[in-house]
C-alpha positions in Angstrom: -25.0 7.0 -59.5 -24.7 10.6 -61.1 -26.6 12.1 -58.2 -24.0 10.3 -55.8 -21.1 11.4 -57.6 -22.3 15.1 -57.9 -22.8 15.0 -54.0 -19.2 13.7 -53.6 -17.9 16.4 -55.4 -19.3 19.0 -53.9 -18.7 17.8 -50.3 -14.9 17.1 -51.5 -14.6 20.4 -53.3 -16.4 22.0 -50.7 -14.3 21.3 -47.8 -11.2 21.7 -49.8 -12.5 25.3 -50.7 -13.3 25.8 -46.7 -9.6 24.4 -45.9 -7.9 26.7 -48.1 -9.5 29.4 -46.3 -9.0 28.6 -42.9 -5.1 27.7 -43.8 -4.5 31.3 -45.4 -6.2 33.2 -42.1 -4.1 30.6 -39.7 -0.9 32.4 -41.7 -2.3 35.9 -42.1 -3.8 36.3 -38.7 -1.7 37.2 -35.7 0.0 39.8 -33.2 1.9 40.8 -36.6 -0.4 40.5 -39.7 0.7 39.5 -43.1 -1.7 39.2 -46.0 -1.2 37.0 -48.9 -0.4 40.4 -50.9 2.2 40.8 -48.4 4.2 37.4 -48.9 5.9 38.0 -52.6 7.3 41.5 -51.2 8.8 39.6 -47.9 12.2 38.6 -48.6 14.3 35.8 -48.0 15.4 36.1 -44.3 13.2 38.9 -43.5 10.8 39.0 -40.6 7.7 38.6 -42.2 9.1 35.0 -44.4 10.6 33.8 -40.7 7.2 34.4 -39.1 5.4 32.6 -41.9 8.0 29.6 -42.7 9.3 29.1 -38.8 6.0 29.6 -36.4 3.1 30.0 -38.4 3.1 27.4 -41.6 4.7 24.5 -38.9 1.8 25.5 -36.4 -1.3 25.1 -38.9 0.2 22.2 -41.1 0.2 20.5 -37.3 -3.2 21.6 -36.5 -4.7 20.2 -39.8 -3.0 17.2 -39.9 -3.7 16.6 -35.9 -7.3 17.9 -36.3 -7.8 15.6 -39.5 -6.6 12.2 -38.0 -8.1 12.9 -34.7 -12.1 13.6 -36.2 -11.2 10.5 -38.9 -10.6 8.0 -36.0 -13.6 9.2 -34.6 -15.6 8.8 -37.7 -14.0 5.1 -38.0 -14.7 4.3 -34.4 -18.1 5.9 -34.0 -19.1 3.4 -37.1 -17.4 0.1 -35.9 -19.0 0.4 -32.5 -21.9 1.8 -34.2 -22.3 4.3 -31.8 -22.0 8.3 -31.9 -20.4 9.2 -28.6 -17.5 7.2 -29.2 -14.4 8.9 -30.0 -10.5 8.1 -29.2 -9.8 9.2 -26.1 -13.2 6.8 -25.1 -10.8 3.8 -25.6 -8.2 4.7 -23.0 -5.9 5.6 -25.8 -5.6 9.1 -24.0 -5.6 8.0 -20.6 -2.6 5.6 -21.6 -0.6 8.5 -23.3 -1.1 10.7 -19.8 -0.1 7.7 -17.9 3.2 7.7 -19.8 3.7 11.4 -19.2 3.3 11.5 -15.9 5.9 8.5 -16.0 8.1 10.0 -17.8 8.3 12.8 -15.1 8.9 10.8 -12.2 11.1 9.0 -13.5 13.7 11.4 -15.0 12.9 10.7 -18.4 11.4 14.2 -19.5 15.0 15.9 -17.6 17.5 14.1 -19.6 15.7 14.2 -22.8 13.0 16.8 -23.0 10.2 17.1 -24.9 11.3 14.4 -27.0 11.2 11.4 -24.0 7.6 13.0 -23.2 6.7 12.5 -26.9 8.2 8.9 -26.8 6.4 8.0 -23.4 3.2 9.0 -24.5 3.1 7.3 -27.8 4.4 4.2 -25.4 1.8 4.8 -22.9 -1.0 5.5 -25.9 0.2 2.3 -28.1 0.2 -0.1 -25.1 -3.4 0.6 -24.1 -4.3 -0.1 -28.4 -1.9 -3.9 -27.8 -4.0 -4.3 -24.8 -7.4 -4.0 -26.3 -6.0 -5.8 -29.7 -5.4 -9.0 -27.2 -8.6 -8.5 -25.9 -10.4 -8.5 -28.7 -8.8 -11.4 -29.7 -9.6 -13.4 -26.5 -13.5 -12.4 -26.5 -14.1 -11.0 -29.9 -17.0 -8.4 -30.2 -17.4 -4.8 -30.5 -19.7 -4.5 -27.5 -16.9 -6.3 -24.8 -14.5 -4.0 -26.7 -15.4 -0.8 -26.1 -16.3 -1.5 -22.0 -12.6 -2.6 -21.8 -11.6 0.5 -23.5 -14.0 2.9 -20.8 -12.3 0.8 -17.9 -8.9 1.3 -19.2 -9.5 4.6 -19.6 -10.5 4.9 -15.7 -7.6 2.9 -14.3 -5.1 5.1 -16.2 -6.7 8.2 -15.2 -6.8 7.1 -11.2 -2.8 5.9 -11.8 -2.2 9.4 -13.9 -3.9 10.9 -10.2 -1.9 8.7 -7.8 1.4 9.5 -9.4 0.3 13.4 -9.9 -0.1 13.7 -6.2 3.1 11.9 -4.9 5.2 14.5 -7.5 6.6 17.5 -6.8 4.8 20.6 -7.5 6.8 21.4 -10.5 6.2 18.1 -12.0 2.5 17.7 -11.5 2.3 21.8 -13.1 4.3 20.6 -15.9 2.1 17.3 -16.4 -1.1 19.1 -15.9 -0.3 21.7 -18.7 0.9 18.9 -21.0 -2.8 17.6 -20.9 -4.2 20.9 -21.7 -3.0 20.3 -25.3 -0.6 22.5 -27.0 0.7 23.7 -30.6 2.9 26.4 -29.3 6.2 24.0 -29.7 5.3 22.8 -33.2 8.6 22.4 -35.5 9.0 23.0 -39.3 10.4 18.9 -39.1 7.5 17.3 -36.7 4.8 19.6 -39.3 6.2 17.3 -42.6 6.5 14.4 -40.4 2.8 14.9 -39.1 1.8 15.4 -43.1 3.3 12.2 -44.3 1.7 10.0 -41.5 -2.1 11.6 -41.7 -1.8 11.3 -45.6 -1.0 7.6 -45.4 -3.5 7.5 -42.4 -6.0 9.1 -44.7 -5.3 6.6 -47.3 -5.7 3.3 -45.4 -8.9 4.6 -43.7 -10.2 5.1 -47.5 -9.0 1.6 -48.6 -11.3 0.0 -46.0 -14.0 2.5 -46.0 -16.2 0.2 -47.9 -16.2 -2.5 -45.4 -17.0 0.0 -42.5 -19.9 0.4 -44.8 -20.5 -3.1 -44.7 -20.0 -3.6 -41.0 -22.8 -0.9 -40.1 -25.2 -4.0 -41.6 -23.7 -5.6 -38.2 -20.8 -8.5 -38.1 -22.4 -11.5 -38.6 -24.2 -9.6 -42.4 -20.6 -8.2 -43.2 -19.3 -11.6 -42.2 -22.2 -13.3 -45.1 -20.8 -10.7 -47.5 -17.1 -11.7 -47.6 -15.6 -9.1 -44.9 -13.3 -10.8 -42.8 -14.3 -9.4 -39.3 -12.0 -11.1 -37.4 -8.7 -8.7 -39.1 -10.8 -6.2 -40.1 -12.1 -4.9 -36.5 -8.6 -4.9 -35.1 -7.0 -3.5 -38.3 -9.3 -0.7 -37.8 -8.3 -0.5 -34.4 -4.8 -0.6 -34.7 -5.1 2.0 -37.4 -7.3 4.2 -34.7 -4.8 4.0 -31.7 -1.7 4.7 -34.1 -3.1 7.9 -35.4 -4.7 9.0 -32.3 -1.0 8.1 -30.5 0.9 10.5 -33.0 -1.6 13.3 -32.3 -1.1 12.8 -28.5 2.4 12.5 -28.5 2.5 15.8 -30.7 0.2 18.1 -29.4 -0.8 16.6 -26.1 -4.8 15.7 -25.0 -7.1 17.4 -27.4 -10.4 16.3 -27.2 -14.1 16.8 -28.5 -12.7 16.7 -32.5 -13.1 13.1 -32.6 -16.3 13.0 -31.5 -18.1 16.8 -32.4 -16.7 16.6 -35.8 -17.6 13.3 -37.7 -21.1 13.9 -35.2 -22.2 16.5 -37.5 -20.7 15.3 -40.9 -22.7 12.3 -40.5 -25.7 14.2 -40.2 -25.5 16.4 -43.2 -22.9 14.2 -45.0 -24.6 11.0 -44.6 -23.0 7.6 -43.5 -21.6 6.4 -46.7 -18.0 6.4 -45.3 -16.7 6.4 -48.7 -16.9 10.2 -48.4 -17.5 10.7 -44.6 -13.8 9.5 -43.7 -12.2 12.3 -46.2 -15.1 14.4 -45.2 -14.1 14.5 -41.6 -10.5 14.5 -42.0 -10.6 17.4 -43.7 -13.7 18.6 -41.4 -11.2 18.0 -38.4 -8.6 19.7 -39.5 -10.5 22.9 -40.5 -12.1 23.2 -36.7 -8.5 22.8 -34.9 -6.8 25.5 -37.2 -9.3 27.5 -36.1 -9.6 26.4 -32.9 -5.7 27.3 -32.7 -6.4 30.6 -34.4 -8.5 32.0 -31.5 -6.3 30.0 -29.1 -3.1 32.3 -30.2 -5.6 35.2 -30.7 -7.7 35.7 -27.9 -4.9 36.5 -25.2 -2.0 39.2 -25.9 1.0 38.9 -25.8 0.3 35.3 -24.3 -1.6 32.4 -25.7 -4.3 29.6 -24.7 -3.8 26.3 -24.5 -5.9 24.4 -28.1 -7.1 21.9 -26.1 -8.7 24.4 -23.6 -10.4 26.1 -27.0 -11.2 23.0 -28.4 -12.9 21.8 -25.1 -15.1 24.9 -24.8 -16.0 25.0 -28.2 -16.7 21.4 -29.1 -18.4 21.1 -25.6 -20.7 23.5 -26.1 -21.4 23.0 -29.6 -22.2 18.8 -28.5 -24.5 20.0 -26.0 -26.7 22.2 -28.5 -26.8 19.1 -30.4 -28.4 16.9 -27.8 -30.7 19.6 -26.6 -32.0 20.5 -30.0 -33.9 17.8 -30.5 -35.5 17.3 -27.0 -36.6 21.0 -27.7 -38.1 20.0 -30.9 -39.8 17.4 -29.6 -41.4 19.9 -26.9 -42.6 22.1 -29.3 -46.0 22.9 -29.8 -47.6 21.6 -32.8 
């Protein structure tokens, strides 16, 4: 019990310690630095307290709190289906948001109302694929049916997203097609607080039903024996799962790979008690898209790159060395 409790704390304070860091080079680093020295001689209204307050503190408290939910509903989803390649956007959620974009387009909404009816269609179009798969998991219960109606869902959307794209006019299907590349660039002091109210309680429930994730890892029917309610737990979980992973498209647009590179590795080196692997990867999450948006806004002067084009690159590559490690290893010579 000591020895857990030691490694909890060091993970947590760990993390916390890596976060901290991360967050204080996301507002230092830029085309105009300002060092932490720097902030108690910059003024009220001055430059360097608009930079910080207006574009940069907004633009990592949304990375963090994007990043965070994204890799914890990829931790929660990789253990209910019991399987490590599963992240959010394998469900369709994505596909359903991109659906609702590109609907959005066509039909007017984004003109009369801007970013906010694009925001509004793709939570609609991300929370109706979650309803959908709630249904069906009520009609043939069972993670396994589940997660092949989430893969097809994600296919339909995706061909409907392409059908719609090509009847568009050009300057629709560039403005659709940028959406998707995922973006922090428009991130407001209000949607930042918002975004930190809804992980923390995100973060919260996925810790209150950590322990019977644990339990559900022994399979249903074991976690069934043991008093876990299967039946509201899998689509609690789920609903939980689509509404974060909706907020975080609606926000920021597609970002992928954090969901699944993130909680990938933690589980490795963390372990699969999801006790601490849930705060673990939020935390994990966030630090890799502040980060990620760091050398997104960095990279290119005076213009930027899309996150989710960083994230892609990065987490891609990084989830390839991990499944050619082994296979290398296991070609060695003894």
């Amino acid at each position: 019990m000591q020895n857990r409790a030691s490694k909890y704390a060091l993970w947590t304070g760990g993390s916390v310690a890596c976060l901290s860091l991360c967050v204080l080079l996301s507002l230092s680093l830029g085309e105009m630095p300002i060092w932490p020295w720097q902030w108690r001689g910059a003024g009220p209204g001055s430059m360097e307290m608009n930079i910080l307050v207006q574009l940069r503190l907004p633009r990592t408290l949304t990375a963090l709190c994007i990043g965070g939910m994204l890799s914890m509903s990829g931790c929660i989803l990789q253990g209910l289906f019991k399987n490590p390649l599963v992240e959010p956007y394998t469900l369709g959620i994505s596909g359903g948001a991109s659906l609702g974009v590109a609907l959005s387009f066509l039909g007017g909404i984004v003109q009369r109302w801007g970013s906010v009816g694009s925001s509004i269609s793709a939570f609609a179009g991300s929370a109706g694929i979650g309803l959908i798969l709630l249904f069906y998991h009520r009609k043939r219960p069972g993670t396994g049916n589940l997660l092949l109606a989430g893969i097809m869902l994600s296919i339909l959307c995706s061909s409907v997203t392409t059908l719609l794209l090509s009847i568009s006019t050009p300057e629709n299907m560039t403005r659709v097609i940028y959406w998707t590349m995922g973006s922090l660039s428009y991130a407001t002091p209000q949607q930042a607080f918002s975004l930190c109210g809804f992980s923390i309680a995100g973060l919260a429930s996925g810790i209150l039903l950590s322990q019977r994730l644990n339990l559900m890892n022994l399979g249903e029917q074991t976690a069934r024996h043991l008093g876990v309610n299967t039946a509201i737990l899998v689509p609690a979980l789920l609903l939980l799962t689509s509404c974060l992973t909706a907020v975080c498209v609606a926000s920021a647009g597609i970002i992928g790979f954090v969901g699944l590179v993130v909680p990938h590795i933690l589980r490795s080196l963390a372990g699969a008690d999801y006790r601490l692997l849930i705060p673990v990867s939020f935390i994990g999450g966030g630090v890799f898209l502040v980060l990620c948006d760091l050398l997104a806004r960095s990279i290119v002067h005076p213009g930027q790159l899309p996150v989710g084009v960083v994230c892609g690159i990065l987490g891609g590559g990084l989830f390839v060395y991990l499944l050619v490690k082994p296979q290398k290893k296991q070609n060695a010579p003894a």
